[in-house]
N, C-alpha and C positions, 0 to 999 in steps of 0.2 A: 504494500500500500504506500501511498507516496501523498503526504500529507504536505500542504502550504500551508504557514503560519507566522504569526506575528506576537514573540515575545514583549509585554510592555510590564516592568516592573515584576507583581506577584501575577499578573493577567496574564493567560496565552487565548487568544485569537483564532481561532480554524477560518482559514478561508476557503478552501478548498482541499477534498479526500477522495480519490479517487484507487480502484486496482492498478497494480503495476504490469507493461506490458511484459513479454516473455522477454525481448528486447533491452527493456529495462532492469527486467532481472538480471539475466544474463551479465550485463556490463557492471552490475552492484556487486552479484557474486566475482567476479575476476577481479576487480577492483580492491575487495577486502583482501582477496588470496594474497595480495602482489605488498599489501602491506602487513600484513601477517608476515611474509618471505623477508620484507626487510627489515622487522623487529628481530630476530632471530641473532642472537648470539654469535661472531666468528668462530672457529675452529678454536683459534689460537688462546683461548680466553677458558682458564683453569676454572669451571666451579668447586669445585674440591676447596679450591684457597677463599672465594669468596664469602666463605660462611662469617656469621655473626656480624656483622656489618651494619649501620642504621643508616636508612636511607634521611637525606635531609639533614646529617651531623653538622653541616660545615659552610648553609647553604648562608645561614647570613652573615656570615663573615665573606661568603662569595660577593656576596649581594652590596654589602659595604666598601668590596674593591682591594680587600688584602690577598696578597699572594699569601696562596697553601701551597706547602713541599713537603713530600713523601720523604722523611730520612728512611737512611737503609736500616735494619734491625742493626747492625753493628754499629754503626754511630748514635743509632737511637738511647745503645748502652749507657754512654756517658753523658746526656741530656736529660734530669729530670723532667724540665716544665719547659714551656716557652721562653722562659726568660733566661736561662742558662744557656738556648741556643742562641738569642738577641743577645745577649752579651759577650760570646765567645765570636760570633759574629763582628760585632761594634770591635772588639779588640782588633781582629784579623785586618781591620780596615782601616782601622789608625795606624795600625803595624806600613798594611801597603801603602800607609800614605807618607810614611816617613822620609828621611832623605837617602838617597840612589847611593850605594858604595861602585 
């Protein structure tokens, strides 16, 4: 069925409801396939690793404009919190910015 309508507010509107033809089906169902096909996971992409994960952890700090970076477990080692990495950070870059031997 292939319904026309006009969302306003809490209101929805029917303007017209009509069957769909065989035509119209047809092109609806391919259509969903092909994006079905490209929601699909690659190959390359371990779900094994991605358990326990919370989707939306990190989104508003996305959304604020901070760079996020993935340490590797072994540097992760010696970085309690954010501010141990910001600081061992700020050093390295006053280091670099010192004078040229």
């Amino acid at each position: 069925m292939i319904v026309a309508h006009v969302d306003r507010h809490a209101n929805i509107r029917i303007i017209s409801a009509r069957k769909t033809t065989q035509r119209e089906r047809k092109h609806y169902e391919e259509k969903t396939e092909k994006r079905e096909r490209r929601d699909e996971l690659r190959r390359e992409y371990d779900l094994s690793k991605l358990k326990g994960g919370v989707r939306g952890k990190y989104i508003a700090r996305y959304r604020a404009g901070t760079n996020l970076v993935l340490l590797s477990p072994d540097v992760a080692e010696y970085f309690p919190d954010e501010q141990s990495v910001n600081t061992a950070l700020r050093t390295l870059i006053h280091m670099a910015k010192g004078p040229l031997r």
